[in-house]
C-alpha positions as CSV (number, residue, x, y, z in Angstrom):
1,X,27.5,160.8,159.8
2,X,25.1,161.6,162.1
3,X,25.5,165.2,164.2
4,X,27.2,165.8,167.7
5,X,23.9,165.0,170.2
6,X,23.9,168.3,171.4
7,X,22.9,170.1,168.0
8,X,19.8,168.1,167.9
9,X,16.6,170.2,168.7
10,X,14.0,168.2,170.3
11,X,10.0,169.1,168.7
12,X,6.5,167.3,169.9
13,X,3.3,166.8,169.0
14,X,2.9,165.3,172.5
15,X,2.6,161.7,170.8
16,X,5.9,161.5,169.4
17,X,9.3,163.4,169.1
18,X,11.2,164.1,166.5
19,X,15.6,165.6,166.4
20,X,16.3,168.1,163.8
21,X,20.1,168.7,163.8
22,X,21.8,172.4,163.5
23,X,22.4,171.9,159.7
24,X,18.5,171.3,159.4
25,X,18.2,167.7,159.0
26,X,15.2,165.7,160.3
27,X,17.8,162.8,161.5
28,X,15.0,160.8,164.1
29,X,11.2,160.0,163.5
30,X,8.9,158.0,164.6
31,X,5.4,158.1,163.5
32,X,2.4,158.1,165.0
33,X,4.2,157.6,169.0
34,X,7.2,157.4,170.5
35,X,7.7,154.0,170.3
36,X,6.5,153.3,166.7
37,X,8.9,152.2,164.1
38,X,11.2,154.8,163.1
39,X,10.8,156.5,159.3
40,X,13.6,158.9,159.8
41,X,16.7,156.7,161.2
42,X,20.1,158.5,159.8
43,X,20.7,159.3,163.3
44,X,21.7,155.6,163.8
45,X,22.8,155.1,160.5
46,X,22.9,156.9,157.3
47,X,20.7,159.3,155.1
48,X,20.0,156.1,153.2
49,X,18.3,155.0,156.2
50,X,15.6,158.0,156.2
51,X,16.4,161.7,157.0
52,X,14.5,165.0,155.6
53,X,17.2,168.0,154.7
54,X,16.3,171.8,154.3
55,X,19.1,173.8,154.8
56,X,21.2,176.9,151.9
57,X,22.0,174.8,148.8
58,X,25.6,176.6,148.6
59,X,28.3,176.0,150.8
60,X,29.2,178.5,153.5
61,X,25.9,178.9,154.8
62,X,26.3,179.3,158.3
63,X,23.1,179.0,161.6
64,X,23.4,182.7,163.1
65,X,21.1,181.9,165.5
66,X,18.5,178.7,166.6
67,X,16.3,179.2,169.5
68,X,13.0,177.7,170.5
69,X,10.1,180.7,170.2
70,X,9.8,181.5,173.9
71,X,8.2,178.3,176.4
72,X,7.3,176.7,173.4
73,X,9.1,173.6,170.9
74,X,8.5,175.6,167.7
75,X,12.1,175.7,166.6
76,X,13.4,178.9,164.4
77,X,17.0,178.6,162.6
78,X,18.3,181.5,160.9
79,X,20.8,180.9,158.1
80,X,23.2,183.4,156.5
81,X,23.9,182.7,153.3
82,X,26.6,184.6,150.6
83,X,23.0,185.4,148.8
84,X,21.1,186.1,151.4
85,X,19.3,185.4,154.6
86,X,16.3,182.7,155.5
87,X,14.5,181.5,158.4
88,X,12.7,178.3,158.7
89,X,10.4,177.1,161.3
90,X,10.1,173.7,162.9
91,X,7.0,172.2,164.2
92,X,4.7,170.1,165.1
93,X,0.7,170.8,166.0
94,X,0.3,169.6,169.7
95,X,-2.0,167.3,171.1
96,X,-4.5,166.6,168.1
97,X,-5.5,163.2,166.5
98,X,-3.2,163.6,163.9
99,X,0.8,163.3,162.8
100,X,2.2,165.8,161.1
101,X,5.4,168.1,160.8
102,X,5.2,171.1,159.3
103,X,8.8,173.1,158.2
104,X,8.4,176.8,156.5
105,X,11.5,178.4,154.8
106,X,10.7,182.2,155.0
107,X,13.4,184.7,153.1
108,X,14.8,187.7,155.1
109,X,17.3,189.2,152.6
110,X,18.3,188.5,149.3
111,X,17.6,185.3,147.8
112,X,18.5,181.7,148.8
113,X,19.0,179.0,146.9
114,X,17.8,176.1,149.3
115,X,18.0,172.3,149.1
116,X,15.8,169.7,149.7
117,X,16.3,165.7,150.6
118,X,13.7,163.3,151.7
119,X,14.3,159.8,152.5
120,X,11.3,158.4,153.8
121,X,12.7,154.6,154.8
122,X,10.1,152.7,157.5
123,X,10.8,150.3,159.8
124,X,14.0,151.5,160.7
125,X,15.5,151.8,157.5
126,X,14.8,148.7,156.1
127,X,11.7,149.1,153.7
128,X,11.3,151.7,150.6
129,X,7.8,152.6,150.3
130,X,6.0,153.0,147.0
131,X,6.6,156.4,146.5
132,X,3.9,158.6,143.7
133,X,3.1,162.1,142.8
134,X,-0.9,162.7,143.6
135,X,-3.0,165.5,142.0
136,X,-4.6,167.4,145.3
137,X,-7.4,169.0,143.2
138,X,-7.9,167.6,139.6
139,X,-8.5,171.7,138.1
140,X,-5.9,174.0,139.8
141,X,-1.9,173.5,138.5
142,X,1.0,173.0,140.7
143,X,-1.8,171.2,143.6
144,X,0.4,167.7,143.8
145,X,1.7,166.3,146.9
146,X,4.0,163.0,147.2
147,X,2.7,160.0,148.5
148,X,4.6,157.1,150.4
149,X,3.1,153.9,150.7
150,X,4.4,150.7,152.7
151,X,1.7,148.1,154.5
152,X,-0.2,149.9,157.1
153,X,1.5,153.1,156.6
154,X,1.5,156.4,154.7
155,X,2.9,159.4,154.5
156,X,2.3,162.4,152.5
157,X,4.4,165.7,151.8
158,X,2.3,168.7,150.8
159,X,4.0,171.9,149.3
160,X,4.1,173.5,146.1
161,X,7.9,173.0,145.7
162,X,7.8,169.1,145.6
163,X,11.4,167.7,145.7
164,X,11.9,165.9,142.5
165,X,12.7,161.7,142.6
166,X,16.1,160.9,142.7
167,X,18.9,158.7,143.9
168,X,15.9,156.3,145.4
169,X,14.8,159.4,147.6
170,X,13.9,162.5,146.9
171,X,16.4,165.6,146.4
172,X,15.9,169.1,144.7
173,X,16.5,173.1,145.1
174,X,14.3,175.5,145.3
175,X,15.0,179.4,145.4
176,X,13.4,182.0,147.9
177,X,13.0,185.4,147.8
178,X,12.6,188.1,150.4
179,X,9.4,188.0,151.9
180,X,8.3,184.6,150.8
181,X,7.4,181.7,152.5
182,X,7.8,178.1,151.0
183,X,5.6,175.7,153.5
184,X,5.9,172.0,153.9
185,X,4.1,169.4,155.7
186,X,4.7,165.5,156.3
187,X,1.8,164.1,157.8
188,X,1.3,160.3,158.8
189,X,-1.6,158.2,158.3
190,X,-2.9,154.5,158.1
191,X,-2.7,153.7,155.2
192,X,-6.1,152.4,154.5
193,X,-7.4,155.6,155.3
194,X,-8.4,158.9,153.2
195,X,-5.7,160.9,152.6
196,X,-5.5,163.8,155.0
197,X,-5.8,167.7,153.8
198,X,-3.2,169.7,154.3
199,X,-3.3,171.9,157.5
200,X,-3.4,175.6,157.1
201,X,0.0,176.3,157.9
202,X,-0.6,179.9,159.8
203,X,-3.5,178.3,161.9
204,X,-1.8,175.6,163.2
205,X,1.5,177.4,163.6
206,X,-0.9,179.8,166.1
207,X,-2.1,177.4,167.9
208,X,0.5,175.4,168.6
209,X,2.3,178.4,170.1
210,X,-1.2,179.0,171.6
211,X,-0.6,175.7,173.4
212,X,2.8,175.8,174.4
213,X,3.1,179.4,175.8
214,X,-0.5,178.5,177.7
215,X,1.3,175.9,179.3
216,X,4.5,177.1,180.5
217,X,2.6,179.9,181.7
218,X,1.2,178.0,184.6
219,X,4.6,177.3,185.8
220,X,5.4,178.2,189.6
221,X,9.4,179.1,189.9
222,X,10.9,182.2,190.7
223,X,14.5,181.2,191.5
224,X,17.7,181.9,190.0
225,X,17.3,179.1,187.9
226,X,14.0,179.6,186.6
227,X,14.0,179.3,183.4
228,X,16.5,176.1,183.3
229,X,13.1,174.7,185.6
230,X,10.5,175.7,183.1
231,X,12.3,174.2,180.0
232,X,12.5,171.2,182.0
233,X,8.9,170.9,183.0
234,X,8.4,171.3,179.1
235,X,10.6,169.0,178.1
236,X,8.8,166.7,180.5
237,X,5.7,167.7,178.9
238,X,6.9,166.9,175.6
239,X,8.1,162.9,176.5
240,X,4.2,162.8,177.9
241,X,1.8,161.5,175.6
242,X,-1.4,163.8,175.4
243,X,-3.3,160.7,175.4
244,X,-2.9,158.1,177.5
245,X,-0.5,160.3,179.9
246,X,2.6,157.8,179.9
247,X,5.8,159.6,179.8
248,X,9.1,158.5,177.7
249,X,12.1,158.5,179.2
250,X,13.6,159.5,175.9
251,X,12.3,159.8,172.4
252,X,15.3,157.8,171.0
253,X,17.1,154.1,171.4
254,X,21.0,153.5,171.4
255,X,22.4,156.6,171.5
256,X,25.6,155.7,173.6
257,X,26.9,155.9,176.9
258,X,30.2,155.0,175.5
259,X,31.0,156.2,172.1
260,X,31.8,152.7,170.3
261,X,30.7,150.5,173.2
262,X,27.9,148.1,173.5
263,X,25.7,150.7,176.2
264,X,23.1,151.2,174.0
265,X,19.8,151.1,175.1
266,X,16.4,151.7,173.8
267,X,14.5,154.6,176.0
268,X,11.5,155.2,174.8
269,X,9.1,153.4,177.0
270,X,7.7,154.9,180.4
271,X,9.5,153.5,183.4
272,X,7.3,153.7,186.7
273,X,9.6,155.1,188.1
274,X,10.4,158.1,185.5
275,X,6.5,158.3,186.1
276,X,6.6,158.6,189.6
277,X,9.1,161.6,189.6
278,X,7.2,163.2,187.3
279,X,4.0,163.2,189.2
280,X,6.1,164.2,192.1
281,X,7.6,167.2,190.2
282,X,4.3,168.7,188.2
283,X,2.6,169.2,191.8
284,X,5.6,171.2,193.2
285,X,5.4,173.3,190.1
286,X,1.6,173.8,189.9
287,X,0.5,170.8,187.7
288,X,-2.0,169.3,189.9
289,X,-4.3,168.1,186.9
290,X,-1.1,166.6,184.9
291,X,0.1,165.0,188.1
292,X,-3.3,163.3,188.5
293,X,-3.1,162.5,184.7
294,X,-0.2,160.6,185.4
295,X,-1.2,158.6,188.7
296,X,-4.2,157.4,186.7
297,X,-1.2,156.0,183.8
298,X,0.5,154.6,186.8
299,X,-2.5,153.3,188.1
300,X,-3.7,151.6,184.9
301,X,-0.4,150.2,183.8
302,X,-0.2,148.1,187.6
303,X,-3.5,147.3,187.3
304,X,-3.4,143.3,187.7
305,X,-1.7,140.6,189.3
306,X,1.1,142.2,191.4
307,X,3.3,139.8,190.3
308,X,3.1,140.5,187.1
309,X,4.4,144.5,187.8
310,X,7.1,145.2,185.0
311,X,9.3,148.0,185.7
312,X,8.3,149.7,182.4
313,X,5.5,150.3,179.7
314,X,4.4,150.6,176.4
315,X,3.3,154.0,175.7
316,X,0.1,152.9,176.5
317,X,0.8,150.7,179.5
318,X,1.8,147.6,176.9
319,X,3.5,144.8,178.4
320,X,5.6,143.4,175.5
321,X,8.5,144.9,175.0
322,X,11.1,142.0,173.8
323,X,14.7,143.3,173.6
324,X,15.9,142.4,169.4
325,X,19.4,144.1,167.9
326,X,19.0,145.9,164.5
327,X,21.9,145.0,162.8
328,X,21.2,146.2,159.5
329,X,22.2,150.1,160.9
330,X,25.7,150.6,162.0
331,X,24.6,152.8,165.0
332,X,25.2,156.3,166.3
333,X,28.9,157.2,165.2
334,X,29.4,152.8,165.0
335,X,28.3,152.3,168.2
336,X,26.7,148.9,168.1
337,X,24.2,147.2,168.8
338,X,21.3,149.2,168.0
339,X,18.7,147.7,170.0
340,X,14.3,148.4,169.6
341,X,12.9,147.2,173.3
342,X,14.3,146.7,176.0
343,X,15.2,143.4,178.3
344,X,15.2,145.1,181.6
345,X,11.3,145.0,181.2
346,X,11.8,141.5,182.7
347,X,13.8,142.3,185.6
348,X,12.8,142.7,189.6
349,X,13.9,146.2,190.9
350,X,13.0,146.2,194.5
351,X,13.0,149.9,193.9
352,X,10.0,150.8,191.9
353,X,7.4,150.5,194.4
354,X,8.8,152.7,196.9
355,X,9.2,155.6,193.8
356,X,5.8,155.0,193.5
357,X,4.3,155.2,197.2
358,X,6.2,157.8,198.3
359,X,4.5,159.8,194.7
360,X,1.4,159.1,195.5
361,X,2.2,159.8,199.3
362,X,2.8,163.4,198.0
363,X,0.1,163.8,195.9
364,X,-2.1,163.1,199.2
365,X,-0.1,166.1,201.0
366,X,-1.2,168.0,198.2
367,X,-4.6,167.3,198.5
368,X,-5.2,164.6,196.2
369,X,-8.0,162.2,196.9
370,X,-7.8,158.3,196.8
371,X,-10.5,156.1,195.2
372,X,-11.4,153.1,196.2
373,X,-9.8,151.3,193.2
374,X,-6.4,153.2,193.8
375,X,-5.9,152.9,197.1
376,X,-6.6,149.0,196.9
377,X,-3.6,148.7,194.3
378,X,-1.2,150.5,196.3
379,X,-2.5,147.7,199.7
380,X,-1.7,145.1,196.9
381,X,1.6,146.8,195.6
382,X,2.7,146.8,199.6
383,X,1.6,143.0,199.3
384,X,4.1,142.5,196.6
385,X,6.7,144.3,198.4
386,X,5.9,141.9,201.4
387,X,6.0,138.8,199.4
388,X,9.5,139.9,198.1
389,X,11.3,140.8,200.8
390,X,14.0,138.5,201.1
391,X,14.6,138.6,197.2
392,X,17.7,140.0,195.5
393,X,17.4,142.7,193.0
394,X,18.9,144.4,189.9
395,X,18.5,148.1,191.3
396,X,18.2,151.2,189.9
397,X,20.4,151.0,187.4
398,X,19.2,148.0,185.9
399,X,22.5,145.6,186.4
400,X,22.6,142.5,183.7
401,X,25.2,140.7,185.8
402,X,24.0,139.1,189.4
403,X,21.4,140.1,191.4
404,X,22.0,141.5,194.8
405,X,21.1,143.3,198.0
406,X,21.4,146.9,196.9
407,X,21.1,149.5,199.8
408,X,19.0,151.8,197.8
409,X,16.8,149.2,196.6
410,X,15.8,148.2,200.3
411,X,15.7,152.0,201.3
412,X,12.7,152.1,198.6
413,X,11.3,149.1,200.4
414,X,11.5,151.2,203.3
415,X,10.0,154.1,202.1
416,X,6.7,151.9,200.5
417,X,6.0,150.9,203.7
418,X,6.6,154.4,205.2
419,X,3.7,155.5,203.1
420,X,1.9,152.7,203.6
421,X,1.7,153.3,207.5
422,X,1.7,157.3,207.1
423,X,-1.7,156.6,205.1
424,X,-3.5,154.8,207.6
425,X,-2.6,156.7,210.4
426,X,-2.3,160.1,208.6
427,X,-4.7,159.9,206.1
428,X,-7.7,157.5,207.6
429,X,-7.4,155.3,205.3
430,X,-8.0,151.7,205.6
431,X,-5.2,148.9,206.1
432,X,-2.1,146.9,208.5
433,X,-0.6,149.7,209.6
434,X,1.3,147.4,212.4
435,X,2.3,145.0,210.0
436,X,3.3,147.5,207.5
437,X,5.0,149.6,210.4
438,X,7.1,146.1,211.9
439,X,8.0,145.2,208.0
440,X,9.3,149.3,208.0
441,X,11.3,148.9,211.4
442,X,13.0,145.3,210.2
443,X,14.1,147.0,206.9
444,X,15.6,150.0,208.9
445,X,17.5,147.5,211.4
446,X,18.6,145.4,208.0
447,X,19.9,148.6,206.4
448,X,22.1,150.3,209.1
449,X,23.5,146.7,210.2
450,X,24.4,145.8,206.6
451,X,24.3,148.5,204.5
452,X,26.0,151.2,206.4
453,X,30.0,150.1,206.5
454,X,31.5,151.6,209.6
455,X,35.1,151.7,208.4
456,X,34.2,153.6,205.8
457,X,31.5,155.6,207.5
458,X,29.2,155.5,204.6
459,X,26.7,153.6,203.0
460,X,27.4,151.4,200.3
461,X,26.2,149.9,197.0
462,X,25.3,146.3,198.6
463,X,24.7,144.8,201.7
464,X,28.4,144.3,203.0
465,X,30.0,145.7,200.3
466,X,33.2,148.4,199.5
467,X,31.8,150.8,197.1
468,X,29.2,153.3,197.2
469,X,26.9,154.2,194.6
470,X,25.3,157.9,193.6
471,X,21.6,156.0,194.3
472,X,22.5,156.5,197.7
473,X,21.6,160.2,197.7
474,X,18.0,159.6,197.7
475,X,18.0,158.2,201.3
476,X,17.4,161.7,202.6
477,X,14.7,162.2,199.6
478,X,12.8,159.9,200.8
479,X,12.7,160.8,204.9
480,X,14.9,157.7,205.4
481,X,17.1,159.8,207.7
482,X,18.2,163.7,207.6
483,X,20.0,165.2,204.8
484,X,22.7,166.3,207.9
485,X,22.5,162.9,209.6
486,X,25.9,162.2,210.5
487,X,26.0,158.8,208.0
488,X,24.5,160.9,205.5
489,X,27.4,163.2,205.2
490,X,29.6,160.6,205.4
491,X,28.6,159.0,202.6
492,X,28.9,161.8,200.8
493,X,32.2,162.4,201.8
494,X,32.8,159.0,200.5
495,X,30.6,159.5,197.5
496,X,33.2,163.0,196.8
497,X,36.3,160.3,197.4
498,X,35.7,157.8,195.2
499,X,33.4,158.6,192.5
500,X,34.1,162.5,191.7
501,X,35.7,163.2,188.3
502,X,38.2,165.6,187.6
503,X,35.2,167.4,185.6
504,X,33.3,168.2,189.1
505,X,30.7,165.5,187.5
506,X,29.4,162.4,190.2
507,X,29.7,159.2,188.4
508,X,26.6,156.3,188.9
509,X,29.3,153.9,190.5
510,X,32.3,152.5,189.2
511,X,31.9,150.0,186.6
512,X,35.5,148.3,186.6
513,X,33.7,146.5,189.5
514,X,32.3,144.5,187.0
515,X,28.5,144.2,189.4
516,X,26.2,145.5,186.2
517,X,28.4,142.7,184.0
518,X,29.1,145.1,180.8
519,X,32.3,145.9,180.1
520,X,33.6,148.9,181.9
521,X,33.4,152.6,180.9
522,X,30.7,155.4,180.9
523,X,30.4,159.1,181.2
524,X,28.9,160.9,184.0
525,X,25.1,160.5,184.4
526,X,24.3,164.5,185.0
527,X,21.3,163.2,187.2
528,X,23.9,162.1,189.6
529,X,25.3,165.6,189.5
530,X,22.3,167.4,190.0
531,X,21.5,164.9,193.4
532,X,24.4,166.2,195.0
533,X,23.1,169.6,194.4
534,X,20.5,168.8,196.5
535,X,22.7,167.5,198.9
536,X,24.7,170.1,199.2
537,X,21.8,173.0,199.3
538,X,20.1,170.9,202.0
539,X,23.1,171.1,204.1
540,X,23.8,174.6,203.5
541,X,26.8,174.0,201.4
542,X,25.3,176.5,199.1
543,X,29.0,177.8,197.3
544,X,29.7,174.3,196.1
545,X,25.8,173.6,195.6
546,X,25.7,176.9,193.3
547,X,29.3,175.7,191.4
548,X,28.1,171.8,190.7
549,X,24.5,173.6,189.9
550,X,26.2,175.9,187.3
551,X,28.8,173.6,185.5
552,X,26.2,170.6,185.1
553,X,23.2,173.0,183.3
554,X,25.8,174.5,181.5
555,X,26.6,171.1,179.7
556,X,22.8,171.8,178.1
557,X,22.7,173.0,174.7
558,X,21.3,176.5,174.0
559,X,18.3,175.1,173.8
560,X,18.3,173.6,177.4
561,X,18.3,170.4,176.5
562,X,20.0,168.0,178.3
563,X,21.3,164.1,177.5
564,X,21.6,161.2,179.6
565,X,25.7,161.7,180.3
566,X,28.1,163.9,179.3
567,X,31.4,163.0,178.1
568,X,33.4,166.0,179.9
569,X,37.0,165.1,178.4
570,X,35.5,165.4,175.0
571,X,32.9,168.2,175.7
572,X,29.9,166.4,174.1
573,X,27.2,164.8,175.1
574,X,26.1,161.0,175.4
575,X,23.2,158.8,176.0
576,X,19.7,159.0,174.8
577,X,18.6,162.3,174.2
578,X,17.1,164.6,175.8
579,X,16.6,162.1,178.7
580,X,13.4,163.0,181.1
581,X,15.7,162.2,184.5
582,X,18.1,164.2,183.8
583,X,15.8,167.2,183.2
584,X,13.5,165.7,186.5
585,X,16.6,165.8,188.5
586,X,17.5,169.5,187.3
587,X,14.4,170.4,189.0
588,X,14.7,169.1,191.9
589,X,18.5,170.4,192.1
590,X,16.9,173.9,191.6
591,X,14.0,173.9,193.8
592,X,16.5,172.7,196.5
593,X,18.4,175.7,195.5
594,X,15.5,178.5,195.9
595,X,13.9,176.6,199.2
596,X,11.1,175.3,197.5
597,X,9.4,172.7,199.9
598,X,8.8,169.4,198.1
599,X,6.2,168.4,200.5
600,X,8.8,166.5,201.9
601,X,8.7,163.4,204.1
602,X,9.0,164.0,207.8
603,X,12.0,161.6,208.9
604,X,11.0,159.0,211.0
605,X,13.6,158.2,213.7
């Protein structure tokens, strides 16, 4: 069985992103990106379907302590053992044209006995690769390495203390005495290709950390919750692929929103809108060339037909992503199905534009300069927008039952056009600001005639509906009104009412309404939570801003990582893991918390 999501540790290489579990099991890999086939799938399944174990051979063993070295994702468990003490170190080299993790057991005291399991299974499980024993240099002893073979791919494992073949995998012990190091590497590579040499451990190691700690350091936050922010901004960094910029929204697929129910979804593309926030986040912070880094992804992955915009990407702005159920793995803890792509690639989310004007809105407050091919996508994005106006949606939160009229959804409208005008006449740059300024004012006259409900004194989910829906936060985000606007408060007066938990956690909406046609029943998306933060630091409701703030960061692991939910009855956490909004939302709860100016959107009444 796999482990509890929150002892996973997250590393990267910026291309892909591996989960090691507390009792040192490489339980998720995909190799080369993030969105390659998995070789490592026990976290869905079992350690038949591909894991790699180093951890103490004898029971007892316990972790005494597992921490990340300081603003970096090199990953160092300590294990006590009745013999002695060890310390291995997790990582991957960042941003180079190569795959590889690299694990080194090092002994503290005594000496360990320490076990060994690899199960090397590709395409999710399904396929055993040829598996041989090479010679690395036909004079010197002890110089073999294991090779894995299947199609396209291969894999190799250099170390001197190869694991021996058994049980179809892999397994063996090795001992380790104070002082010694026993070094491993797995590295990926086409298969038709030379085999790679092994990477000198200490080198890489250096700079790796070299990279990381360069990084962080460029991070602007001073507030209480500084370094909850920075971890953030890296774990952002980590979903990002060094290439082609695109960012992940998670580096795993059907972890579940409900243990044992059917909300299992595959994450690991880039949703425009995931992008967007990003961008938005990265310039508050001091990323101004990784922001611009990821308006060019944006800007590539539109580029086209406007009607042909898909809400998410490939990795590398790829277009097909069909939607197919593995039913060969029995899913995380049996929740089923376990699904590779994802179908909401082919919905309409009246949404998405907006996120991405009102990004690229604030990169121009920050200084950023439009080209001639940018700013002509986002004239023909505003077309799209126009053309769709009277068209139902599927919203944020990517609804499989009917499309409808969702307040947020036409807010975002709003807000595309809002930047679209604010350009022209802000910004001198070319295009209908009158057209785009009437299309603005009809929207606002649609949304507080149908989408604000009087009795209620609150906005709501859907044009003349009853319920509300945590989306509805963002209205103030955006400059659609005030965050002390009178219907602003009430709706989150409402929003307290009727979808607060016992927990102190904001629910997304209430399923039992049956409008995203699953069956009913999640956890708490912490994104949610961390919205009404902002909420309530804008509005000077600082005690309860400060006791949301607190009890949602501390359902992160000691790592600060967060998940997608977390299921507060059972103190664990759920969803695809760690998830990019909930860590994008964390820092926008935070810099709401210190007064850090988001280059916000003057609201236009």
């Amino acid at each position: 069985m796999a482990a509890r999501i929150e002892d996973y540790a997250l590393l990267s290489d910026l291309a892909t992103g591996p989960l090691i579990s507390r009792s040192g099991s490489v339980d998720w890999l995909c190799f080369p990106r993030f969105d390659s086939p998995s070789v490592f799938a026990a976290l869905l399944g079992t350690e038949k379907h591909g894991r790699w174990l180093i951890a103490p051979a004898l029971p007892g063993a316990v972790v005494v302590n597992r921490r990340y070295r300081e603003s970096t994702f090199v990953l160092e468990t300590t294990w006590q053992a009745t013999t002695g003490q060890i310390l291995v170190t997790d990582f991957m080299p960042a941003g180079r044209d190569r795959s590889s993790l690299l694990r080194r057991v090092t002994g503290l005291h005594g000496t360990v006995s320490v076990r060994q399991e690899l199960y090397i299974r590709p395409q999710y499980g399904t396929l055993k690769p040829w598996m041989s024993r090479v010679r690395v240099d036909p004079v010197l002893p002890a110089t073999e390495m294991l090779l894995a073979m299947a199609g396209p791919d291969a894999w190799a494992l250099h170390s001197r203390r190869l694991p021996p073949a058994h049980d179809q995998g892999h397994v063996g012990e090795f001992a380790v005495a104070a002082g010694e190091n026993v070094d491993f590497e797995l590295t990926w590579f086409p298969s038709y290709q030379k085999i790679p040499p092994a990477l000198n451990f200490d080198a890489a190691l250096d700079d790796t950390v070299s990279y990381w700690t360069r990084w962080g350091g460029h991070c602007r936050q001073d507030g209480a919750y500084a370094p909850e922010v920075k971890r953030s901004l890296l774990v952002l960094r980590a979903l990002t692929h060094y290439e082609t910029g695109g960012i992940v929204a998670a580096p795993t697929t059907s972890l579940p929103e409900d243990f044992g129910g059917a909300r299992n979804w595959d994450y690991r593309y880039c949703w425009l809108r995931d992008a967007a926030l990003t961008l938005e986040s990265m310039l508050t912070h001091g990323y101004e060339s990784e922001a611009l880094k990821w308006r060019n992804w944006l800007l590539r992955a539109l580029a086209g037909d406007p009607e042909d915009i898909q809400i998410m990407y490939g990795v590398a702005g790829e277009r097909n992503l069909p939607e197919t159920v593995l039913s060969h793995l029995p899913g995380y803890q049996n929740s089923r199905p376990v699904r590779i792509g994802n179908a909401a690639v082919e919905q309409y989310q009246a949404d998405v534009v907006g996120e991405v004007m009102v990004a690229l809105e604030k990169l121009r407050l920050a200084g950023g300069k439009e080209d001639p091919f940018s700013w002509a996508l986002q004239r023909a994005l505003l077309g799209y927008v126009e053309k769709h106006f009277d068209d139902k949606d599927c919203g944020l939160w990517e609804i499989r039952g009917t499309a409808e009229f969702f307040t947020h959804s036409r807010v975002m409208m709003w807000a595309a056009f809002d930047c679209g005008v604010r350009a022209v006449r802000h910004h001198g740059l070319p295009g209908p600001a009158e057209r785009w300024d009437e299309l603005r004012g009809r929207l606002r006259t649609e949304i507080m005639d149908k989408g604000f409900n009087r009795e209620l004194n609150s906005f709501t989910q859907t044009y003349g509906g009853q319920q509300t829906d945590a989306a509805l936060l963002a209205l103030p985000q955006v400059g659609f009104l005030a965050y002390d606007d009178e219907r602003m408060l009430g709706t989150v007066a409402q929003l307290e009412r009727e979808l607060m938990t016992e927990h102190g956690l904001l629910l997304r909406y209430r399923t039992e309404t049956g409008i995203d046609g699953l069956e009913p029943g999640e956890h708490p998306f912490l994104a949610c939570s961390f919205w009404l933060v902002e909420q309530y630091a804008r509005t000077h409701r600082m005690t309860e801003a400060k006791a949301v703030m607190d009890n949602v960061v501390g359902f992160g692991n000691e790592l600060g990582l967060l998940s997608e939910e977390f299921a507060a009855r059972e103190r664990r956490m759920a969803g695809n893991f760690p998830q990019a909004f909930s860590h994008l939302a964390l820092v926008r709860a935070a810099d709401a918390m210190h007064g850090v100016d988001r280059l916000s959107l003057a609201v236009e009444r």
